[in-house]
DSSP file (Angstrom, degrees, kcal/mol; ACC not computed):
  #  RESIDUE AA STRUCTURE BP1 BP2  ACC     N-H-->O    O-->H-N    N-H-->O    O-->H-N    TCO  KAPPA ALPHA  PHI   PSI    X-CA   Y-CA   Z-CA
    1    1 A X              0   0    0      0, 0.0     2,-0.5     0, 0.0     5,-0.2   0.000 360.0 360.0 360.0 134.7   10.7   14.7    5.9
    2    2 A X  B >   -A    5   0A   0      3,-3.6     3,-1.8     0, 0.0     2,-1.6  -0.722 360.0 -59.7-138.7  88.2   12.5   15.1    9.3
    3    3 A X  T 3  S-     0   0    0     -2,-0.5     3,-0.0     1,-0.2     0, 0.0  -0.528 122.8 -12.8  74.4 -73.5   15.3   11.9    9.0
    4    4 A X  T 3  S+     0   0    0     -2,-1.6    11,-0.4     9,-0.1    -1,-0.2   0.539 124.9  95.9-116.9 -34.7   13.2    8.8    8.6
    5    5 A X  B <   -A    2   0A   0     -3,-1.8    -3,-3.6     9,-0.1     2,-0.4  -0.348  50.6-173.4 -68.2 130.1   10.3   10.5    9.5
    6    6 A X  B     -B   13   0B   0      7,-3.4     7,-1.5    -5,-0.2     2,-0.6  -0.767  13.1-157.9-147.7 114.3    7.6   12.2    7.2
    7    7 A X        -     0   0    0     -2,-0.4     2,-0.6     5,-0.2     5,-0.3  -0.737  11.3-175.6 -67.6  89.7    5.1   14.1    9.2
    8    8 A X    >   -     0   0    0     -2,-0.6     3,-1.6     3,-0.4    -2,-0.1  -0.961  63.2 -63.2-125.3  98.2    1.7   14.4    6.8
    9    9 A X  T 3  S-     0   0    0     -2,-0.6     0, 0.0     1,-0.2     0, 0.0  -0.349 120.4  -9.9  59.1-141.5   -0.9   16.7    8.7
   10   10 A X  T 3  S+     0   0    0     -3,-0.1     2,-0.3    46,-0.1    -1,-0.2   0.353 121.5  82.7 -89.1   1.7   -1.7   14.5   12.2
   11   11 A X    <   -     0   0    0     -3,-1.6    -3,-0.4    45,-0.1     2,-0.3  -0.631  67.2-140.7-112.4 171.8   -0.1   11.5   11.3
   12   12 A X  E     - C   0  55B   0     43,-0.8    43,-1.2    -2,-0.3     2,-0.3  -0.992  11.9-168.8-116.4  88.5    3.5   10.0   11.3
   13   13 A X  E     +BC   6  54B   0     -7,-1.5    -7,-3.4    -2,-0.3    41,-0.3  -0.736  30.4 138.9 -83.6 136.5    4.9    7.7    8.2
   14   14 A X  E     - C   0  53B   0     39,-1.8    39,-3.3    -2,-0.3    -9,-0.1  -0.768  51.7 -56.6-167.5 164.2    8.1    6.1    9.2
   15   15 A X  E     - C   0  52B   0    -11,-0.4     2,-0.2    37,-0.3    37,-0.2   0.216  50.0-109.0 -21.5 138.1    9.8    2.3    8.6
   16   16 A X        -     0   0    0     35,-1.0     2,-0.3    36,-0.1    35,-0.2  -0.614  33.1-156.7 -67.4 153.2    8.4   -0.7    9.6
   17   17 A X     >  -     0   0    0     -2,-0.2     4,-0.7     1,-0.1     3,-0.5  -0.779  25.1-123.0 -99.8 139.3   10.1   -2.3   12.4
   18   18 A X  T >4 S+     0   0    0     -2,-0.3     3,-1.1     1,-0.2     4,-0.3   0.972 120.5  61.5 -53.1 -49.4   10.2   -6.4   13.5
   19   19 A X  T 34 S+     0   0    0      1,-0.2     4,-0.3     2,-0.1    -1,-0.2   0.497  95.5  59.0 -81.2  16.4    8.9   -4.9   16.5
   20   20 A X  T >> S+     0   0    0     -3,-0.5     4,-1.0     1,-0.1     3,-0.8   0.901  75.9  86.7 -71.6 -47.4    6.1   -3.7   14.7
   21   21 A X  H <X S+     0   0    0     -3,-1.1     4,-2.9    -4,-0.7     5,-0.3   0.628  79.5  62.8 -50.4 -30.5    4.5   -6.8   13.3
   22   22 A X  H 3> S+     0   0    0     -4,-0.3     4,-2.4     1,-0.2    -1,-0.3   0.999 114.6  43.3 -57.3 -56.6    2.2   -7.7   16.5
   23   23 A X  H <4 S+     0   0    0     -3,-0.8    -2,-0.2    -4,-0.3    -1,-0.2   0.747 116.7  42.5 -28.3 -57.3    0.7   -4.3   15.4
   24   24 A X  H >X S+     0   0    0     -4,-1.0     4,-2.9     2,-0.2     3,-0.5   0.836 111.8  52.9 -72.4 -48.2    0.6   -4.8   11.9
   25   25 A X  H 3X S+     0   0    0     -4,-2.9     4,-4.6     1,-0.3     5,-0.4   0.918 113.3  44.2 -64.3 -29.7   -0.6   -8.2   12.0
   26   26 A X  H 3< S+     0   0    0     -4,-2.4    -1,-0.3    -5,-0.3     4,-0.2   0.735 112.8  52.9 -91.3  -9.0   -3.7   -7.2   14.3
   27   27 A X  H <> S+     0   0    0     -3,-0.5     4,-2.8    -5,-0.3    -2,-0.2   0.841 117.6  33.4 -88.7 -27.2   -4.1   -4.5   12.2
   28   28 A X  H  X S+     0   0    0     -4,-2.9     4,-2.8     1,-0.2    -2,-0.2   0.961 117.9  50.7 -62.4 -43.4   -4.2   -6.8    8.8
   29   29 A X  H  < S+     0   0    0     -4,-4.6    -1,-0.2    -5,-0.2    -3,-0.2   0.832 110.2  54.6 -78.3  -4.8   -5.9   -9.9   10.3
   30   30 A X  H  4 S+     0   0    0     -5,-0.4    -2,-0.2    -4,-0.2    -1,-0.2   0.986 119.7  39.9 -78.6 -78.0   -8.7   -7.0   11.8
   31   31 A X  H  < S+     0   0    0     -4,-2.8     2,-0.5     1,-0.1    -2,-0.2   0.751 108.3  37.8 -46.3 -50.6   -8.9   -6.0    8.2
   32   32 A X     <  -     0   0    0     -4,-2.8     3,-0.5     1,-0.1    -1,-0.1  -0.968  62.2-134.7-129.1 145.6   -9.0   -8.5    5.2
   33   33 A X  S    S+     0   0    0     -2,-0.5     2,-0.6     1,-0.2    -1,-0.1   0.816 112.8  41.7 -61.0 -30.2  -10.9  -12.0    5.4
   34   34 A X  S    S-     0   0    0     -3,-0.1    -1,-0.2    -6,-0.1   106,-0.1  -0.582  86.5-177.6-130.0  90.9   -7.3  -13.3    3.8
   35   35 A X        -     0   0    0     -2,-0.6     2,-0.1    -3,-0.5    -6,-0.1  -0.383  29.8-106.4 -78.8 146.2   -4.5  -11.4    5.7
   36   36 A X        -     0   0    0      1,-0.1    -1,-0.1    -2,-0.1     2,-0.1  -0.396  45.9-113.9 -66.1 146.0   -0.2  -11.8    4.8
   37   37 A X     >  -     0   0    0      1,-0.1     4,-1.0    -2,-0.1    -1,-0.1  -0.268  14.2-109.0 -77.7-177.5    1.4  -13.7    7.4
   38   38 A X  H >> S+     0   0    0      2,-0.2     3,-1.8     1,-0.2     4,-1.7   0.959 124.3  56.9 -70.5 -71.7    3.9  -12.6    9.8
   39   39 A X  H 3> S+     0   0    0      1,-0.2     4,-3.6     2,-0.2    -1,-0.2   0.821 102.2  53.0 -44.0 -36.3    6.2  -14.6    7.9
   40   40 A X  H 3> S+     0   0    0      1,-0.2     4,-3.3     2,-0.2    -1,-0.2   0.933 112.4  43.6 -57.7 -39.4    5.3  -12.6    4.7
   41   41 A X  H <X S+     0   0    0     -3,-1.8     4,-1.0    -4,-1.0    -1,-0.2   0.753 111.3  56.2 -79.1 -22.4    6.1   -9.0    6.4
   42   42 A X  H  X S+     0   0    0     -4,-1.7     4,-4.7     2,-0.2     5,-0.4   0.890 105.2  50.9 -67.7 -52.7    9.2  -10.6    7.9
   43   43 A X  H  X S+     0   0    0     -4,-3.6     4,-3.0    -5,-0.2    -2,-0.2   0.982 110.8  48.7 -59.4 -64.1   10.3  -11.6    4.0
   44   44 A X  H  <>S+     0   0    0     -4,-3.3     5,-2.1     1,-0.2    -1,-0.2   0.929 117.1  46.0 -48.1 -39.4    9.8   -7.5    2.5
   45   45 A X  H ><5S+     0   0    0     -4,-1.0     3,-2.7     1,-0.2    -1,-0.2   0.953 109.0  44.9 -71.9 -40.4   11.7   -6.4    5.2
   46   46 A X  H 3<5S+     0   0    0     -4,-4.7    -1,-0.2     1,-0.3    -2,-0.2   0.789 114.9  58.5 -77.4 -19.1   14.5   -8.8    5.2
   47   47 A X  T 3<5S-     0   0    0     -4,-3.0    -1,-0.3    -5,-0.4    -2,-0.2   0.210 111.5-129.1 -83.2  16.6   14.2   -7.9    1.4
   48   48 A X  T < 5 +     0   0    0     -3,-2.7    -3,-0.2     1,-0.2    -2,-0.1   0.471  55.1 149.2  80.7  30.9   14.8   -4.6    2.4
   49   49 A X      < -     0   0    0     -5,-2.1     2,-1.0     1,-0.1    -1,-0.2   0.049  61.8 -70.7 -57.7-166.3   11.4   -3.1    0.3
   50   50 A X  E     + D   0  66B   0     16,-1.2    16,-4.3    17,-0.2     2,-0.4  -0.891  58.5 175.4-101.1  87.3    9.7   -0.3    1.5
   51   51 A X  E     - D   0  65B   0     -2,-1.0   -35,-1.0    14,-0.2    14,-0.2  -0.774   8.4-174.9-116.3 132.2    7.8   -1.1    4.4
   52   52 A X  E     -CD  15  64B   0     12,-2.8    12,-2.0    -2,-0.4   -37,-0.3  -0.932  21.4-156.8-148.3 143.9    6.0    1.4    6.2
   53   53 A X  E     -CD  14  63B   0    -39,-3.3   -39,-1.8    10,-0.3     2,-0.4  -0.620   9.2-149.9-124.6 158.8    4.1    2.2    9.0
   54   54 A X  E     -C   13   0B   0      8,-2.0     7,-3.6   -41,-0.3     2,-0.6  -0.944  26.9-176.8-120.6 108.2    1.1    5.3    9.8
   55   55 A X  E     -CD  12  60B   0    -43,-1.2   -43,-0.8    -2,-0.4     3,-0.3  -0.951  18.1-171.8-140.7 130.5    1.1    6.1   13.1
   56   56 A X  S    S-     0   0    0      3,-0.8   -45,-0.1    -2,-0.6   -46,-0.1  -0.363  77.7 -23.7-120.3  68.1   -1.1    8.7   15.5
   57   57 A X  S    S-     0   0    0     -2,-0.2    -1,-0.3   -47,-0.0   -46,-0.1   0.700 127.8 -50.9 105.9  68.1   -0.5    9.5   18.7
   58   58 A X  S    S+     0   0    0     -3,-0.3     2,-0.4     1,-0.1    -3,-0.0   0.636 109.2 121.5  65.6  -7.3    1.3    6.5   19.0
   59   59 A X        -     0   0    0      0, 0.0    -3,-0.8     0, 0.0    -1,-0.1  -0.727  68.3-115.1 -94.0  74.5   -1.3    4.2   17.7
   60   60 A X  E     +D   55   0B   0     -2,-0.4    -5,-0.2    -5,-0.2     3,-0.1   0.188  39.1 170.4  41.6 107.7   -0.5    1.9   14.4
   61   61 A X  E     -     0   0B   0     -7,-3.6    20,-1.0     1,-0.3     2,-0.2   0.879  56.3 -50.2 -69.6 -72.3   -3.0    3.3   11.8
   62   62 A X  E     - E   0  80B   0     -8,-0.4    -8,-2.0    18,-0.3    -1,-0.3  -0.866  40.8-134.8-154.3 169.9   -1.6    1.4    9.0
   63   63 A X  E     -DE  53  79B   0     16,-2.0    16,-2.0   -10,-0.2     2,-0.3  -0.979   7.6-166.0-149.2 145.2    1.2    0.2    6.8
   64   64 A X  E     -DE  52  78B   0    -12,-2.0   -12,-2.8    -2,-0.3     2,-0.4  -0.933  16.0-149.2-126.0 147.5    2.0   -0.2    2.7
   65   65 A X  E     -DE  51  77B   0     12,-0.7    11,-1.2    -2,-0.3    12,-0.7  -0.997   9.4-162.9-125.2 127.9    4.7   -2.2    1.5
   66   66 A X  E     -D   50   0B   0    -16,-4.3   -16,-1.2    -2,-0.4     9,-0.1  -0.854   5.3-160.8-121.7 108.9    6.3   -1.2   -1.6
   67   67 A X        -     0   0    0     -2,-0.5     7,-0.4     7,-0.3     2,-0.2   0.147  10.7-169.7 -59.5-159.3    8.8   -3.6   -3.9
   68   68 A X        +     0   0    0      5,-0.2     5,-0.2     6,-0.1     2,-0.2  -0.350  17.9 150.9 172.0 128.5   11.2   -1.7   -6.5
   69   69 A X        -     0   0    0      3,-0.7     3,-0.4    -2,-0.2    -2,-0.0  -0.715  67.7  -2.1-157.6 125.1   13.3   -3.7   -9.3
   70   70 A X  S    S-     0   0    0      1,-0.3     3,-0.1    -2,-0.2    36,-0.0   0.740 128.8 -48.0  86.7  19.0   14.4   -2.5  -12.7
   71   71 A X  S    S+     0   0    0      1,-0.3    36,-1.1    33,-0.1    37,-0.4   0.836 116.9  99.7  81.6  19.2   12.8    1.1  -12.7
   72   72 A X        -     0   0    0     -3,-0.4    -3,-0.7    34,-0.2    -1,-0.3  -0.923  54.1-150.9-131.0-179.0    9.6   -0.1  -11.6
   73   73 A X        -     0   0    0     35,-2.3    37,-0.2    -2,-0.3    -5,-0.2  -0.378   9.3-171.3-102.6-161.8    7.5   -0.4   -8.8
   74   74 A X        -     0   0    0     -7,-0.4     2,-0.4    -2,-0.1    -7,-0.3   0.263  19.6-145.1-152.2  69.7    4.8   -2.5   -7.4
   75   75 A X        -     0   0    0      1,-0.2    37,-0.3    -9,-0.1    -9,-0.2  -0.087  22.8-176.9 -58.8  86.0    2.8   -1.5   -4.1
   76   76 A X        +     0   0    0    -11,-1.2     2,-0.3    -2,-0.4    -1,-0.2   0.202  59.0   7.5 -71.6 -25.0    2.3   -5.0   -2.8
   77   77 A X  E     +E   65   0B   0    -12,-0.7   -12,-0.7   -41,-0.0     2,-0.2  -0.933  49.2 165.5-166.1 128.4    0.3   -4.0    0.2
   78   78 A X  E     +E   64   0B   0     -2,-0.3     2,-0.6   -14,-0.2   -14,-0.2  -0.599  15.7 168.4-156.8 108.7   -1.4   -1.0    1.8
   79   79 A X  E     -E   63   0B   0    -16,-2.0   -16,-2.0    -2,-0.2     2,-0.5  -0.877  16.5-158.2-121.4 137.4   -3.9   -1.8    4.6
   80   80 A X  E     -E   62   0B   0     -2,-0.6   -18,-0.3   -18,-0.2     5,-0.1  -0.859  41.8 -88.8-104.2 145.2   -5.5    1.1    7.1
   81   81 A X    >   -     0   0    0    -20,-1.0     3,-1.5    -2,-0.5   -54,-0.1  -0.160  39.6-138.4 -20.2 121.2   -7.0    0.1   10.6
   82   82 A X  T 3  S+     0   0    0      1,-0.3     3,-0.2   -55,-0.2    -1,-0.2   0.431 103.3  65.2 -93.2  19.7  -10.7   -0.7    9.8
   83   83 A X  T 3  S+     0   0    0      1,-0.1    -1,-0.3     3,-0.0    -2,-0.1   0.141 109.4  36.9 -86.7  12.2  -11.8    1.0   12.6
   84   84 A X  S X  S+     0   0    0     -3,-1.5     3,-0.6   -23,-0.1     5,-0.4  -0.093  88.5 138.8-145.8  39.3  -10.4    4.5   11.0
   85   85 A X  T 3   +     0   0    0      1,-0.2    -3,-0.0    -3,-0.2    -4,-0.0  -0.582  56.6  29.4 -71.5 136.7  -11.4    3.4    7.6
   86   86 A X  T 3  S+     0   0    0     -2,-0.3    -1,-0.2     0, 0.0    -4,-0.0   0.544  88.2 100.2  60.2  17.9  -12.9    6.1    5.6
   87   87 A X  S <  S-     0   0    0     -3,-0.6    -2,-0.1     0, 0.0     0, 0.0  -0.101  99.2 -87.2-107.6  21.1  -11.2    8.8    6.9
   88   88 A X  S  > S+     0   0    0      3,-0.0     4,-1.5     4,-0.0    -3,-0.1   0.552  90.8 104.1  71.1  31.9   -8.6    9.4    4.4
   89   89 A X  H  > S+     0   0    0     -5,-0.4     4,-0.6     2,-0.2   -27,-0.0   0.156  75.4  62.0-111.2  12.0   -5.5    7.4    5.2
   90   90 A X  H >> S+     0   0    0      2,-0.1     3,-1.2     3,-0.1     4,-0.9   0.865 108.8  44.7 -99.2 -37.7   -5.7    5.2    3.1
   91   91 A X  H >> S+     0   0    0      1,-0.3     4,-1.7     2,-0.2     3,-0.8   0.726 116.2  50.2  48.4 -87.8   -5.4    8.3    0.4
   92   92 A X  H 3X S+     0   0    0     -4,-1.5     4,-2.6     1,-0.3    -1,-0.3   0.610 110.0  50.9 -76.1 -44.0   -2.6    9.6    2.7
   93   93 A X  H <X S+     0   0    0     -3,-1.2     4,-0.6    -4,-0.6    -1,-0.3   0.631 111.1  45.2 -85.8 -13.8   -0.6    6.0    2.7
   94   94 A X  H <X S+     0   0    0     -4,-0.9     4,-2.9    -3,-0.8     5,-0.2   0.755 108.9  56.1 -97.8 -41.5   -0.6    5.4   -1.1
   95   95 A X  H  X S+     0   0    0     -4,-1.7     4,-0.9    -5,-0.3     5,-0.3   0.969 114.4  45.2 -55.5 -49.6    0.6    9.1   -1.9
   96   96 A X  H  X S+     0   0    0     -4,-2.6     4,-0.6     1,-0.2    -1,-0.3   0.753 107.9  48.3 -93.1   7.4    3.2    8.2    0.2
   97   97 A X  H  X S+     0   0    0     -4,-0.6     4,-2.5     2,-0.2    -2,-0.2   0.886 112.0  53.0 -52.7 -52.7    3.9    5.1   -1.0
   98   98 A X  H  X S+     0   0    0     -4,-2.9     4,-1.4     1,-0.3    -2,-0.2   0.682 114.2  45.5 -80.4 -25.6    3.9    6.9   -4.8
   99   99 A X  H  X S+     0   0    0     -4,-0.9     4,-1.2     2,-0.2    -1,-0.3   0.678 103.8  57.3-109.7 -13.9    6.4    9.4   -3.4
  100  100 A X  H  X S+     0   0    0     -4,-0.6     4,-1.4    -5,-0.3    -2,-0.3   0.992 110.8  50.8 -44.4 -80.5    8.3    6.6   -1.8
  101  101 A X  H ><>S+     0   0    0     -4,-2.5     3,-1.6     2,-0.2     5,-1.3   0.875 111.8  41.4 -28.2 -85.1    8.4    5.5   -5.8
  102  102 A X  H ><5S+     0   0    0     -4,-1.4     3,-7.9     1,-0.3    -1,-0.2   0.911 109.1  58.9 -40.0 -68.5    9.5    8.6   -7.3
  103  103 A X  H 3<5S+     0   0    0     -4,-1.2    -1,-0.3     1,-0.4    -2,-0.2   0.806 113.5  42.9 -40.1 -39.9   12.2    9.1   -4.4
  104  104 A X  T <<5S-     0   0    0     -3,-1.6    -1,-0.4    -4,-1.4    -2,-0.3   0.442 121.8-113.2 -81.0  -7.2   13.6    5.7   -5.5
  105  105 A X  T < 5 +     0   0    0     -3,-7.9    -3,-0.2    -4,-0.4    -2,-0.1   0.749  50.4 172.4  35.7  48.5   13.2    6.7   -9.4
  106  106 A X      < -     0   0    0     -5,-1.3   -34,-0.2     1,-0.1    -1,-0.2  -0.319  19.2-163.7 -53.4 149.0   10.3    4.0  -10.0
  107  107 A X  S    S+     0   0    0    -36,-1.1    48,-1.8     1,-0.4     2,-0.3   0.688  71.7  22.1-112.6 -26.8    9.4    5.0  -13.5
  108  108 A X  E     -F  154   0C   0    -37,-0.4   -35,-2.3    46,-0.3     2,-0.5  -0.958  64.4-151.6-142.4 136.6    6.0    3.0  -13.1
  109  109 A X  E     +F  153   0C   0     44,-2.4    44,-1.4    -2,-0.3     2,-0.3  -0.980  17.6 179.1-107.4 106.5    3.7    1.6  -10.1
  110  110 A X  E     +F  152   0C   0     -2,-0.5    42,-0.2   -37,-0.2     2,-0.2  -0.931   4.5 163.6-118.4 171.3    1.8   -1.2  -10.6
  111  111 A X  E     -F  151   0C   0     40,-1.9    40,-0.7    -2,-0.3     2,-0.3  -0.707  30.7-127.2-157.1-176.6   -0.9   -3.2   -8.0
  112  112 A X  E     -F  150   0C   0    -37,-0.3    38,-0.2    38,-0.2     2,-0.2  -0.956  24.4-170.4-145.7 135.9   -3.2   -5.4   -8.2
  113  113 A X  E     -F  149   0C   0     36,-1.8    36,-0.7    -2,-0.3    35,-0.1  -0.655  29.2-110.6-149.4 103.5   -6.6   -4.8   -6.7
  114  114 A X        -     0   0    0     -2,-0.2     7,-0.2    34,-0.2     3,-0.2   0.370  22.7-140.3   4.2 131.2   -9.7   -7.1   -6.1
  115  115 A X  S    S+     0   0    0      1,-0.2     6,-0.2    32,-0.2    -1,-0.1   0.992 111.3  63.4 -79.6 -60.8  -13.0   -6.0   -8.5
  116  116 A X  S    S+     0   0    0      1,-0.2     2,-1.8     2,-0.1    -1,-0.2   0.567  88.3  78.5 -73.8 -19.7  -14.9   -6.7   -5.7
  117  117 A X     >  +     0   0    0     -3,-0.2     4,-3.1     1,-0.2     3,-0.5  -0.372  48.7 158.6 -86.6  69.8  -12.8   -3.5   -3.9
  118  118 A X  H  > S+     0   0    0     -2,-1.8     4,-3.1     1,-0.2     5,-0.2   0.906  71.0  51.8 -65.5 -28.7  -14.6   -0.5   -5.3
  119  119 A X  H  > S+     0   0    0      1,-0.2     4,-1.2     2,-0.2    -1,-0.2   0.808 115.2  45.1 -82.6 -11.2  -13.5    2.0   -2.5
  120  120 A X  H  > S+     0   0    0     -3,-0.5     4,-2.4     2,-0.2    -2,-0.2   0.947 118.3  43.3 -86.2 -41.7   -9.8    0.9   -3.2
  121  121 A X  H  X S+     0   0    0     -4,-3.1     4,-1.4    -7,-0.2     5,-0.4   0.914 117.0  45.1 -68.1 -40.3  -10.3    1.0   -7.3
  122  122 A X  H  X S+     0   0    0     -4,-3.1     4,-3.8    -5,-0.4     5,-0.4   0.993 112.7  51.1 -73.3 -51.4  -12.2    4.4   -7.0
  123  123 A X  H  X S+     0   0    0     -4,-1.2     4,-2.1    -5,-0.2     3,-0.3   0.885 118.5  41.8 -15.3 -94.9   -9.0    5.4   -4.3
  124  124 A X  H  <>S+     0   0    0     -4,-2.4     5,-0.7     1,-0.2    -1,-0.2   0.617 112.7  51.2 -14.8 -70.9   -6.7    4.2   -7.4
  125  125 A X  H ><5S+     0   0    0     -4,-1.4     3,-1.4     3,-0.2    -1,-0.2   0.799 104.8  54.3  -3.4 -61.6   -8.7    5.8  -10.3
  126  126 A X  H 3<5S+     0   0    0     -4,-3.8    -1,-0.2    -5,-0.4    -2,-0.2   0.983 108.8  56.3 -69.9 -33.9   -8.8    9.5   -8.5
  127  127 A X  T 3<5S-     0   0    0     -4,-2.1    -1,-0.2    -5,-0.4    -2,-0.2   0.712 122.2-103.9 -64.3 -18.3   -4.8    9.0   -8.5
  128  128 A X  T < 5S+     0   0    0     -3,-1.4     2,-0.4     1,-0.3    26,-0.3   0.735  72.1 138.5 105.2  20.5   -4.4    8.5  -12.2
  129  129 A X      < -     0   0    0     -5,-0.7     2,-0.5    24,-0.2    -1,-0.3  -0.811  34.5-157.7 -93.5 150.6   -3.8    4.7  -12.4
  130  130 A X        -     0   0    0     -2,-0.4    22,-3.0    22,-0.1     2,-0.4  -0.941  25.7 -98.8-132.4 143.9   -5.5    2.9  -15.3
  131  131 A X  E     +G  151   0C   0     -2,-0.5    20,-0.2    20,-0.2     3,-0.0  -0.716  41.7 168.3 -71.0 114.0   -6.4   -0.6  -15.6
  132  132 A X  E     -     0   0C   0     18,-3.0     2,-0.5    -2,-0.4    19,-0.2  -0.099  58.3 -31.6-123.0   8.3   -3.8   -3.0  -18.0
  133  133 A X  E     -G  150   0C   0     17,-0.5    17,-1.3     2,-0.0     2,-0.5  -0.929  54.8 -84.9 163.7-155.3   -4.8   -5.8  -17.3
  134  134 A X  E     -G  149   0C   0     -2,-0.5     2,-0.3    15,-0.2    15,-0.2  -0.993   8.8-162.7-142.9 113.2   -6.4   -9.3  -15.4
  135  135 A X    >   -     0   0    0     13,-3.7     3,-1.7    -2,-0.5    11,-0.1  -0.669  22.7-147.4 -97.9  89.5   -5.2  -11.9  -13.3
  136  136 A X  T 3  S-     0   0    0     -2,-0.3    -2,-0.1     1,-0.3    13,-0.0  -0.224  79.9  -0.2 -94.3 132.6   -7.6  -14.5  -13.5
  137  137 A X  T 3  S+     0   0    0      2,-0.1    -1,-0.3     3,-0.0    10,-0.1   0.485  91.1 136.6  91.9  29.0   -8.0  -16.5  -10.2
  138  138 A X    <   +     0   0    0     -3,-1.7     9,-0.2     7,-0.1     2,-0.2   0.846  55.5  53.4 -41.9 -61.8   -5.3  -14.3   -8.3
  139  139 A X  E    S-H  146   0D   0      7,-2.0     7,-0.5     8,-0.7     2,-0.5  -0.503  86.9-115.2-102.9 151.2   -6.7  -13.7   -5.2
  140  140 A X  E     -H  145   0D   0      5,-0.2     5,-0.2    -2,-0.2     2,-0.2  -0.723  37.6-176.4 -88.9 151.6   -8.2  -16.5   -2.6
  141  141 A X  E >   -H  144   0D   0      3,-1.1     3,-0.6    -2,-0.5     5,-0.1  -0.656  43.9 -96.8-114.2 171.0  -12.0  -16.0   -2.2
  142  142 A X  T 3  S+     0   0    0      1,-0.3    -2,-0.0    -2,-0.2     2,-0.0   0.525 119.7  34.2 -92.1  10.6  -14.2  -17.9    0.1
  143  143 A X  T 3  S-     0   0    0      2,-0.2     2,-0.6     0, 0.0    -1,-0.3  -0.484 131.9 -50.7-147.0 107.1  -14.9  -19.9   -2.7
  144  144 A X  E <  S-H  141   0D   0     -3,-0.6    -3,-1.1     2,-0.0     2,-0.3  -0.876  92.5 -37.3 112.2-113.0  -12.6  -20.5   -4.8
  145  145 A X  E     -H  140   0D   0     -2,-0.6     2,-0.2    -5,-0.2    -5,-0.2  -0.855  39.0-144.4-138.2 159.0  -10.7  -17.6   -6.3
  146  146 A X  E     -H  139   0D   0     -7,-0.5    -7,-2.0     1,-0.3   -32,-0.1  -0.891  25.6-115.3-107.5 132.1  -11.2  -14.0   -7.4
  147  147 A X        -     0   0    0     -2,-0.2    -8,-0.7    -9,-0.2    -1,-0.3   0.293  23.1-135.5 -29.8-176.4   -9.5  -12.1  -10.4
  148  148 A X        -     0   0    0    -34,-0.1   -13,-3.7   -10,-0.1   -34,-0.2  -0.848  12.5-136.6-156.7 115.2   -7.1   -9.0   -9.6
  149  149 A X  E     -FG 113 134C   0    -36,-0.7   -36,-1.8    -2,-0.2     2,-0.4  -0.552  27.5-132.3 -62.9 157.3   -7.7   -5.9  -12.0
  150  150 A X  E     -FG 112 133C   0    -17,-1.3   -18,-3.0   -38,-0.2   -17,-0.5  -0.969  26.5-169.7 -91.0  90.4   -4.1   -4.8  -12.8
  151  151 A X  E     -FG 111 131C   0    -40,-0.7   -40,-1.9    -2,-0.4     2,-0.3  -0.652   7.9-178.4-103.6 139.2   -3.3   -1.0  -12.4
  152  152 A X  E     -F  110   0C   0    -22,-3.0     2,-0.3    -2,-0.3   -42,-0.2  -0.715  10.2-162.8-146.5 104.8   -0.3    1.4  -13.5
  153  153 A X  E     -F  109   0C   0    -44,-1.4   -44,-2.4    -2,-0.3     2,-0.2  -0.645  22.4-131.8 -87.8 141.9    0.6    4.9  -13.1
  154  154 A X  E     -F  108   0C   0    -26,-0.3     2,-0.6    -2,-0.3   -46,-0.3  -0.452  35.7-138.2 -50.1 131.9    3.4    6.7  -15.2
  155  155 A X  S    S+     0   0    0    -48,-1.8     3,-0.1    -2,-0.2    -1,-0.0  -0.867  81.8  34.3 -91.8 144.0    5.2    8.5  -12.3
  156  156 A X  S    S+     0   0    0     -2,-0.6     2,-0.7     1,-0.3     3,-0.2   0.504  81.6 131.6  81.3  -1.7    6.5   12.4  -12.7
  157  157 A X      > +     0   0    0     -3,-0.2     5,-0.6     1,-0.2    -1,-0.3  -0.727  33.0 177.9 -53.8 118.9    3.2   12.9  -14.9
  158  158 A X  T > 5 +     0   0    0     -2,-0.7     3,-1.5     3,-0.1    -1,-0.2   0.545  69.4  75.4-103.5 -18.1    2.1   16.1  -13.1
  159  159 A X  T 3 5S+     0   0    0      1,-0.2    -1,-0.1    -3,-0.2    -2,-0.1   0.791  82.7  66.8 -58.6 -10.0   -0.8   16.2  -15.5
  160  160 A X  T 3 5S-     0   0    0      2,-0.1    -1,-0.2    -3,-0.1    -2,-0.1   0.508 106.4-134.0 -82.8 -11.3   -2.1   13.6  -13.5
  161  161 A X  T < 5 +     0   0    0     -3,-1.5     2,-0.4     1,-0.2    -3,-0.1   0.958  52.8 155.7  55.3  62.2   -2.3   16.2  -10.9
  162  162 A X      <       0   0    0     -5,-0.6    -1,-0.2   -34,-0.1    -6,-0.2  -0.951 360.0 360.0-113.8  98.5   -0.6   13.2   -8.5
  163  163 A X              0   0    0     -2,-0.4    -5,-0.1    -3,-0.1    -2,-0.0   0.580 360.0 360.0 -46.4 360.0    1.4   14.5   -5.3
């Protein structure tokens, strides 16, 4: 970590900005059929979470936003460019999300993730989160609703073999 900064291999982690959000929004509405507003990324900041951004030679990879109340956590957001999708950043943004967590002394992470998102639940899985639970009609679909599995890792398990 070099100030703000935390240098992971070719990429860049540091805060999100306000002057970020054209970035962020074109990378989110580029990504998911039902994207967070502007307004939304405006509220985690002014609510001083853990917003962050992925950045590569100057390019806006991605960004995860992470809440924290009461000893826990709950990683609220993590979306990568979908044109550099499968190339291990979204990996690389959740680890540091999860060490984000620790650094704050989250005791627990929990998320929520769409059934219908198997490369983000296998992503989840290989990190050592298990599934607790259901949220029936969580998410908007394009018809209707769809559930949200409910996932939570212990943090400072190192058996979990979790950076």
């Amino acid at each position: 970590m070099v100030g703000d900064l935390e240098i992971r291999g070719a990429v860049i982690f540091r805060p999100m900005r306000v002057d970020d959000l054209d970035r962020v929004m074109e990378n989110e509405t580029r990504s998911y059929a039902f994207p967070w507003t502007r307004g939304v990324f405006l509220d985690c900041l002014n609510a001083r979470n853990e917003c962050w951004v992925v950045e590569h030679d100057g390019v806006l990879m991605g960004h995860g936003v992470l809440s924290l109340a009461a000893g826990e956590a709950h990683l609220l957001n993590v979306c990568v460019r979908r044109d550099h999708q499968g190339q291990g950043l979204g990996r690389q943004t959740v680890v540091h999300m999860l060490a984000r967590a620790r650094a704050r002394q989250a005791a627990t992470l929990f998320l929520e993730v769409r059934p219908s998102n198997r490369v983000a639940r296998a992503l989840y899985l290989s990190l050592g989160f298990s599934e607790i639970g259901l949220r029936k009609d969580y998410y908007p679909a394009v018809t209707g609703n769809e559930d949200a599995v409910v996932l939570a890792l212990t943090l400072g398990d190192a058996s979990r073999g979790v950076v």
